[in-house]
C-alpha positions as CSV (number, residue, x, y, z in Angstrom):
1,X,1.7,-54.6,31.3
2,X,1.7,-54.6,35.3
3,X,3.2,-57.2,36.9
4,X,4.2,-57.9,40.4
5,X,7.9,-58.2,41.0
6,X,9.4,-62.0,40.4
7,X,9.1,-64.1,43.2
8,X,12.5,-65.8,44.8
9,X,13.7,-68.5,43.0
10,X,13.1,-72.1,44.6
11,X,15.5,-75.1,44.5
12,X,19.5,-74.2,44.0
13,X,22.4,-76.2,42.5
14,X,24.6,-78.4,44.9
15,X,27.4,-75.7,44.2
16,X,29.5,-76.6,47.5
17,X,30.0,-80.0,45.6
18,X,31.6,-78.2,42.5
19,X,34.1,-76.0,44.5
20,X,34.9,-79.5,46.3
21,X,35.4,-81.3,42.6
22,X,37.5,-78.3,41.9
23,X,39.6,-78.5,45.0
24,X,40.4,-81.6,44.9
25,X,41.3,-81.4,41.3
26,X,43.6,-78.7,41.8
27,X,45.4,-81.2,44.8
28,X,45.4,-84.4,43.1
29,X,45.9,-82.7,38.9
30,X,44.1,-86.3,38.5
31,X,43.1,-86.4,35.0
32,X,39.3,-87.7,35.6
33,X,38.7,-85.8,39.0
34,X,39.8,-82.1,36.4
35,X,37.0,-83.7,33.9
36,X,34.2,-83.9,36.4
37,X,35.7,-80.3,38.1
38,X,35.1,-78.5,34.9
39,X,32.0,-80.5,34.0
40,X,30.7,-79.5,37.1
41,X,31.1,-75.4,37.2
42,X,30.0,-75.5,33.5
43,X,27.1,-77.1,34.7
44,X,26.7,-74.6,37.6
45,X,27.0,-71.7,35.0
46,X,24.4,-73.3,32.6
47,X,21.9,-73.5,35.0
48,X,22.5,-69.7,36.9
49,X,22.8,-68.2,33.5
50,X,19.1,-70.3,31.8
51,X,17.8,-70.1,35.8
52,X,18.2,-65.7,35.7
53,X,16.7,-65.6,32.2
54,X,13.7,-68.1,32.6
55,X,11.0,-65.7,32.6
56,X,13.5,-62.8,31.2
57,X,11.7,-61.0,28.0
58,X,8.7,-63.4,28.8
59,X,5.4,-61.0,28.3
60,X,1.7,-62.6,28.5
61,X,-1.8,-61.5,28.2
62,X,-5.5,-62.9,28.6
63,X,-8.3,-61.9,26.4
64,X,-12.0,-63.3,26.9
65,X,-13.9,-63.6,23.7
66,X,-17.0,-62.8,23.7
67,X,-16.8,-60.6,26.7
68,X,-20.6,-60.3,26.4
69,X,-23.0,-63.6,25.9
70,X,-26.2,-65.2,27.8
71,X,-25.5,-66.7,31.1
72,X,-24.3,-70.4,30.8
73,X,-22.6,-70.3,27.3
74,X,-18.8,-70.8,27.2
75,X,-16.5,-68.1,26.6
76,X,-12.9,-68.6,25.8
77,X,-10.1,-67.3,27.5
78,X,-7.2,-67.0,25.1
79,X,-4.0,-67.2,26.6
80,X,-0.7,-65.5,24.5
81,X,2.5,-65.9,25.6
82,X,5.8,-64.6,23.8
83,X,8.8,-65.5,24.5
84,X,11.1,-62.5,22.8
85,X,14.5,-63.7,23.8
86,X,16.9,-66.3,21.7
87,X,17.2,-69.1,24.6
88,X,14.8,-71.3,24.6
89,X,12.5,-73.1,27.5
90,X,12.1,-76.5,28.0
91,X,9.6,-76.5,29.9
92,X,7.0,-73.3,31.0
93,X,3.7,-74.0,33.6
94,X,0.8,-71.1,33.3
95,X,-2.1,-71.3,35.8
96,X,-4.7,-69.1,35.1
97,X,-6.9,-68.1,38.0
98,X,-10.8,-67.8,38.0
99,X,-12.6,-65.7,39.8
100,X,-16.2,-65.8,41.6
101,X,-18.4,-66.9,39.6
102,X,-16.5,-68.8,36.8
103,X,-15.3,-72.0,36.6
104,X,-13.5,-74.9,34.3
105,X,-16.2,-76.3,31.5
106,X,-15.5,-80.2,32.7
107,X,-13.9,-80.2,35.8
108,X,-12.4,-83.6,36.2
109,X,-13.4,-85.2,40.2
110,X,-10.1,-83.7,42.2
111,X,-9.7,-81.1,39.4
112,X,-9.5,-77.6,41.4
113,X,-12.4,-75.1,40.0
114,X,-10.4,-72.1,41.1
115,X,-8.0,-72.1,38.2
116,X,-7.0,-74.2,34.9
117,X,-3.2,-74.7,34.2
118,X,-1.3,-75.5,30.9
119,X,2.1,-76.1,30.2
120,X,4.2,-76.6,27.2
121,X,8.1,-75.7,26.1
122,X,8.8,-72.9,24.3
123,X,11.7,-71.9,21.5
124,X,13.2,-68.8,21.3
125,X,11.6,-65.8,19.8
126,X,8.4,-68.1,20.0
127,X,4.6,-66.6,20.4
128,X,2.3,-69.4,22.0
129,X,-1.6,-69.1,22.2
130,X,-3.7,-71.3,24.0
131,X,-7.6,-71.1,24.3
132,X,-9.2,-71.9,27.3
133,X,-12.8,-72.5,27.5
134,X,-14.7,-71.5,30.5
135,X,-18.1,-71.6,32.2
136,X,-20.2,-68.8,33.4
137,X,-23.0,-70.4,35.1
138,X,-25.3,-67.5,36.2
139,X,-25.7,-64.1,35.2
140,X,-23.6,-60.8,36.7
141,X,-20.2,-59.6,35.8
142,X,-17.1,-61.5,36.2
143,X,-13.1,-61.4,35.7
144,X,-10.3,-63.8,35.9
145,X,-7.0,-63.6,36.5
146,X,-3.8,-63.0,37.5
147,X,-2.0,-65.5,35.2
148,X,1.2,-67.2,37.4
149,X,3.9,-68.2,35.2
150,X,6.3,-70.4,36.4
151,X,9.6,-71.9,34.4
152,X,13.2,-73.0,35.4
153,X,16.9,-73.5,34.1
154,X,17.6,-76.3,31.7
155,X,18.3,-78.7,34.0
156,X,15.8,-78.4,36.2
157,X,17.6,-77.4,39.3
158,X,15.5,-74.5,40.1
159,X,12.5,-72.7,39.5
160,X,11.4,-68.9,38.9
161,X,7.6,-67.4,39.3
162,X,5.9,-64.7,38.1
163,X,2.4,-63.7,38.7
164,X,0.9,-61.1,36.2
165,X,-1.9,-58.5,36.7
166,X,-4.5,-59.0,34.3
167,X,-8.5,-59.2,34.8
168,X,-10.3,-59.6,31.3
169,X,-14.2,-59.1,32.4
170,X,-17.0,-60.9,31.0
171,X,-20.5,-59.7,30.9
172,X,-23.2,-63.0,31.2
173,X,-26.8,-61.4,30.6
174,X,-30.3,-63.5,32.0
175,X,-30.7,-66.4,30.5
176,X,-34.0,-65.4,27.9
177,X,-37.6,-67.2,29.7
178,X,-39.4,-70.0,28.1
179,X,-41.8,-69.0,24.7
180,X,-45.1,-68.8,25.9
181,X,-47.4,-70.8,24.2
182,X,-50.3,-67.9,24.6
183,X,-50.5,-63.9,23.5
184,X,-50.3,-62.3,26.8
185,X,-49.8,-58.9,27.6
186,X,-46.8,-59.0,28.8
187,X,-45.0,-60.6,26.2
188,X,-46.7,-57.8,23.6
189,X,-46.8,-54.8,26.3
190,X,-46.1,-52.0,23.6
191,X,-48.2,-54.0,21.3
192,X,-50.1,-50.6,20.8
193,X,-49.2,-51.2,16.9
194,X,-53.2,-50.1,16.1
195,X,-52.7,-47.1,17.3
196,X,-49.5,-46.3,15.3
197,X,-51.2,-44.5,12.4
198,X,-53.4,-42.3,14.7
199,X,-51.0,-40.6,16.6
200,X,-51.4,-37.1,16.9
201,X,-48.2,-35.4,15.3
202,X,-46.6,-32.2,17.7
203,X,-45.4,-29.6,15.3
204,X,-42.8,-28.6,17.8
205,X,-41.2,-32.0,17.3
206,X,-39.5,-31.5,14.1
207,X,-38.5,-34.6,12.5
208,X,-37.1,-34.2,8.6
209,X,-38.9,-34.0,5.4
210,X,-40.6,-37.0,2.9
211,X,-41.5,-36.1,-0.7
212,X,-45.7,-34.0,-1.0
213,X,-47.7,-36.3,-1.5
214,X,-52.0,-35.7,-2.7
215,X,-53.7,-34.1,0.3
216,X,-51.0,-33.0,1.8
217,X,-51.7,-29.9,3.8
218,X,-50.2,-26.9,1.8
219,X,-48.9,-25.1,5.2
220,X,-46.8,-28.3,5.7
221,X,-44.8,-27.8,3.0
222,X,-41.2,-27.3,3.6
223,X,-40.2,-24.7,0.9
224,X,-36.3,-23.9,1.7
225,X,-36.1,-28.5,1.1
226,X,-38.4,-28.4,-1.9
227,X,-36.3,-25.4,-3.6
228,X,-33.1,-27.2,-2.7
229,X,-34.5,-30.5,-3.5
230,X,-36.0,-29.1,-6.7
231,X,-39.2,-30.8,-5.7
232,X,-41.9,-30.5,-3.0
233,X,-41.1,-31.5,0.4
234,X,-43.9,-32.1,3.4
235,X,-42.6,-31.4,6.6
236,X,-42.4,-34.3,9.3
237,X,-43.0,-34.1,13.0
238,X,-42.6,-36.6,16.2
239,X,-45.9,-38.0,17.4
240,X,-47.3,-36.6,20.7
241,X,-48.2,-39.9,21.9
242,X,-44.9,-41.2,22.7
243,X,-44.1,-45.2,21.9
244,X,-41.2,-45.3,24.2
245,X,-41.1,-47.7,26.5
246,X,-39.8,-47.5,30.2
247,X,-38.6,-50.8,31.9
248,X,-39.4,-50.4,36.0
249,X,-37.2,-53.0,37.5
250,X,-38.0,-53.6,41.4
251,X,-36.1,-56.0,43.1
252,X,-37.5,-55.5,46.6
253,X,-38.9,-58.8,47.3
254,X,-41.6,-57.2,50.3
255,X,-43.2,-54.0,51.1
256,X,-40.6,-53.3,53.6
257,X,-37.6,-52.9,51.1
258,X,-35.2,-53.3,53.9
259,X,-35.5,-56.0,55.7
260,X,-34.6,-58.9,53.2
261,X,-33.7,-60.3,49.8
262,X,-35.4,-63.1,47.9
263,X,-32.5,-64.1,45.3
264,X,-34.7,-66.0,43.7
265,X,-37.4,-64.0,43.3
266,X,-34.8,-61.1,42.1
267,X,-33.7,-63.7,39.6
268,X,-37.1,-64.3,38.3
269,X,-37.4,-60.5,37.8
270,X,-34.7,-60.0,36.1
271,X,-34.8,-63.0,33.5
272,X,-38.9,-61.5,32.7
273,X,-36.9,-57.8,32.3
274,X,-34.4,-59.0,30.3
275,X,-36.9,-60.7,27.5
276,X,-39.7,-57.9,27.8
277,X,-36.5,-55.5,26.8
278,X,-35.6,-58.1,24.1
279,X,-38.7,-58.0,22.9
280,X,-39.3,-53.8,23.1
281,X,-35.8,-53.6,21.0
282,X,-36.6,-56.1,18.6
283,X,-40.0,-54.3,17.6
284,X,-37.6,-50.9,16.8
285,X,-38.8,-49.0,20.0
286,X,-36.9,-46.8,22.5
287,X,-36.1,-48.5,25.7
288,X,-35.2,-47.4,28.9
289,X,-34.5,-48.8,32.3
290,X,-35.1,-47.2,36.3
291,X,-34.7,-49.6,39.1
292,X,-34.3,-49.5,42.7
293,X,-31.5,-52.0,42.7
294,X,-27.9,-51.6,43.3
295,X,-25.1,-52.3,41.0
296,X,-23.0,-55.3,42.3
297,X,-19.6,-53.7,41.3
298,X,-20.4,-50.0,41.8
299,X,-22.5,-50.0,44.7
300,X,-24.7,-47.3,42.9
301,X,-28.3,-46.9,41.5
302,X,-27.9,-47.7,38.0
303,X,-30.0,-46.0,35.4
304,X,-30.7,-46.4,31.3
305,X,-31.0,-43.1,29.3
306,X,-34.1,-43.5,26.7
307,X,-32.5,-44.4,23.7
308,X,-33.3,-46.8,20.6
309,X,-30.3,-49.4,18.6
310,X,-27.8,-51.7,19.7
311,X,-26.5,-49.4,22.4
312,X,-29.6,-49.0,24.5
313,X,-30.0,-52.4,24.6
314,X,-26.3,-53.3,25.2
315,X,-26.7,-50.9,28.6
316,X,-29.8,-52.1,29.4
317,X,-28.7,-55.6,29.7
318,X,-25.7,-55.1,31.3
319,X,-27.7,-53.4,34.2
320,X,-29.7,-56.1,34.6
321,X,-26.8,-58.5,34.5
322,X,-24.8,-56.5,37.6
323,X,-28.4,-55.6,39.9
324,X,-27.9,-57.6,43.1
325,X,-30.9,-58.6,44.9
326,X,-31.0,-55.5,47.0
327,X,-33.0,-52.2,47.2
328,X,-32.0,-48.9,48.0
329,X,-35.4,-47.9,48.2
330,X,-39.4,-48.2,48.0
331,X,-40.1,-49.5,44.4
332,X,-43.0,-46.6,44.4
333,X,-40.7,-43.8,46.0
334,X,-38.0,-44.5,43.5
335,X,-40.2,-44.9,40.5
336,X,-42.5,-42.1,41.6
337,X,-39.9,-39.2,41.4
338,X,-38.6,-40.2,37.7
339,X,-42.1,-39.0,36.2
340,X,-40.4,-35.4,35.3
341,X,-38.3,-37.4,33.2
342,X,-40.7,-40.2,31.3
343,X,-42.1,-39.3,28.0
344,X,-45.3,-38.5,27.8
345,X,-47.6,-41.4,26.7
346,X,-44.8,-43.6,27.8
347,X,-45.7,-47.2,28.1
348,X,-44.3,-48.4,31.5
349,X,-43.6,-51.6,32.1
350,X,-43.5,-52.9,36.0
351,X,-41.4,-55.6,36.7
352,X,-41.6,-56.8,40.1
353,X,-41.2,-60.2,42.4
354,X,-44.9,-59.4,44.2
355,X,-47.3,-56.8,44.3
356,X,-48.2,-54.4,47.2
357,X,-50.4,-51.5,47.6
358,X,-48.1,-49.0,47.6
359,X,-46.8,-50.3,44.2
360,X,-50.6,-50.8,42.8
361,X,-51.2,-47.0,43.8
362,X,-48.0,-45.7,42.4
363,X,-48.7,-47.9,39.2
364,X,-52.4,-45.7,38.7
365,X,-50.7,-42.2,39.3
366,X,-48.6,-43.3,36.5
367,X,-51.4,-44.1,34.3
368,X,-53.7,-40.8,35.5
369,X,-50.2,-38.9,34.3
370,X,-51.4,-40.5,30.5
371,X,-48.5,-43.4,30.7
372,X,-49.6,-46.7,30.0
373,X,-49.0,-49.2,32.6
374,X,-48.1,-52.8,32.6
375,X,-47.1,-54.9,35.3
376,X,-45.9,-57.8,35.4
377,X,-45.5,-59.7,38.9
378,X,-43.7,-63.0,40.1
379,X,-46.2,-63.4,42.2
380,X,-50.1,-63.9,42.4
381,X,-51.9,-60.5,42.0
382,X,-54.7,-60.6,44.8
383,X,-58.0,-60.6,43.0
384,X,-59.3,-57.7,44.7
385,X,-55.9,-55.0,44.3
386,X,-56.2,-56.8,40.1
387,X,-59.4,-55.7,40.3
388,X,-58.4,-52.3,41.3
389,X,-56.2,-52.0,38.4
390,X,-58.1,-52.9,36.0
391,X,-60.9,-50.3,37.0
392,X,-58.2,-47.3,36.8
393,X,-56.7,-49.1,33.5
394,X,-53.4,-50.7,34.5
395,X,-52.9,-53.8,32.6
396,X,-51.5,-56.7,35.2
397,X,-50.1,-60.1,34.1
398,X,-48.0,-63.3,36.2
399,X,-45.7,-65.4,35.3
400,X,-46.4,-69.0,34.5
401,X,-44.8,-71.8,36.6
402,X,-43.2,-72.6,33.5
403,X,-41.6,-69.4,32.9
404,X,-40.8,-69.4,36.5
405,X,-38.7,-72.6,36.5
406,X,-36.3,-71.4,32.8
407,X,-35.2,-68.6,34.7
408,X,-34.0,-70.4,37.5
């Protein structure tokens, strides 16, 4: 465990009073001045001896549990501290520090929200654990720490710190949007489930094998599975109609990427991503994530690889939960040059704060490259650019106020 080097001790014992008692017992041999002489250098060697080993063989650590959950829960920092020598502690202070972005559950009025302490005594050879609750109000990625540990000699002349060198990180994904009380597009945009049995299969896609079943075409058996299966096998292929679907996050609040950043309007985004992905996961399909966006730790244009299961998800989410409200690019540059690597027959799903012509025209070369488009804006669609879309087949939907106000 890293820790910095321990501070300087504060406060000392009065030890130009004990050579003085001492002194002037050796002068006088009075019997009560050589009682308080001795009483005093045994006290001076009590409290050197507990001062030097207060935070001796002391070790700590912090551990956040969950370190992923839903912006505004409460996870709980657990705090262990062991102390592996034989003397004891009477007393032992441990202030935990927050960083950005996290804060105390309850602060009480004049409570700091920069850090939560704790104290208790300690035996020795004693392991302590104390849970801390703490409150991650928004979404993004956050750590805490260092942990300052401060204790003293048993008699409370002075005091040793120590600051350790821990940051446990938390993951706080959107917050999910409201339920819509209607069956909009957006909320079913890979609800191509009618076309699921008419897929065309692509015999270059091979998928495994499933017991021959009547009119099954006798080219498609599989003969080396039936002979080691000791019964007839029909080959399996992926369709060529793909049901993936592609989330295209844009957090460019205007045309002109570079100018300025709407937080809010990035937050809406991101809250609709989050549930459409949600949503894509929990109806078993692939999901994958491009945005234009920058990572708020990494400084880099994230990106999610295709993928289907918890993992795909988990990265998916966690992308969404670090993208700051600032593009690196034009939403229809940047999603433009990843069509060598969509699927093809893709559904694409469009996420963006507002909708501009640029966008709208790289939204129907998607579609005329046999992707289906969805997109889903924070903002009004102007009737005529809607109109557009709908002409070339680009399905378009807006949020509802009242989604608009549960992801703020």
């Amino acid at each position: 465990m890293e820790t910095h080097p321990i501070d300087p001790r504060t406060g000392r014992f009065p030890w130009q009073a004990a050579v003085l008692f001492v002194a002037v017992a050796a002068i006088t041999r009075a019997p009560a001045l050589i009682v308080l002489a001795v009483g005093a250098v045994i006290t001076w060697v009590v409290v050197e001896i507990t001062g030097r080993l207060a935070l001796a063989a002391v070790d700590a650590r912090v551990t956040l549990t969950p370190d992923r959950i839903i912006a505004g829960e409460l996870p709980v920092a657990t705090v262990e501290i062991v102390n592996r020598k034989p003397v004891p502690l009477p007393w032992l202070d441990a202030r935990l520090f927050l960083g950005e972005g996290v804060e105390p559950p309850n602060p009480a009025p004049g409570m700091s929200r920069r850090w939560i302490d704790c104290g208790f005594p300690m035996r020795g050879r004693e392991r302590v654990v104390v849970r801390l609750p703490v409150h991650v109000p928004a979404r993004g990625a956050y750590a805490i720490g260092p942990l300052r540990l401060r204790a003293g000699d048993w008699l409370g002349f002075t005091q040793t710190e120590r600051t350790v060198a821990l940051a446990p990180e938390v993951i706080a994904y959107p917050a999910p949007l409201a339920a819509r009380d209607r069956a909009l597009a957006s909320l079913r945009p890979l609800a191509e489930t009618a076309t699921r049995r008419g897929l065309v299969p692509d015999p270059l896609r091979f998928r495994g094998v499933r017991p021959h079943r009547r009119g099954d075409a006798r080219k498609e058996i599989h003969w080396k599975a039936s002979a080691r299966l000791r019964e007839l096998q029909t080959k399996l292929y992926e369709p060529a109609t793909s049901l993936d679907s592609i989330f295209l996050v844009n957090v460019a609040s205007y045309e002109q990427y570079w100018i300025q950043a709407d937080p809010e309007a990035a937050e809406l985004v991101v809250s609709a991503a989050a549930e459409l992905l949600r949503l894509a996961a929990a109806a078993g399909r692939q999901v994958g994530l491009v945005t234009n966006g920058i990572d708020n730790l990494t400084h880099e244009r994230p990106r999610s690889a295709l993928g289907r299961g918890p993992r795909s998800i988990t990265r998916s989410l966690e992308i969404l939960a670090r993208l700051g409200p600032y593009a690196v690019g034009a939403p229809e540059t940047v999603f433009l040059r990843e069509r060598g690597r969509l699927p093809w027959g893709a559904t694409l799903v469009i996420v963006t704060p507002r909708l501009g012509q640029g966008l709208a025209n790289a939204s129907i070369a998607l579609r005329r490259a046999h992707h289906r488009v969805l997109i889903v804006s924070v903002g009004d669609i102007p009737a005529v650019l809607g109109a557009h879309l709908t002409v070339h087949g680009v399905s378009h939907d807006v949020l509802t106020q009242r989604e608009r106000s549960a992801a703020v």
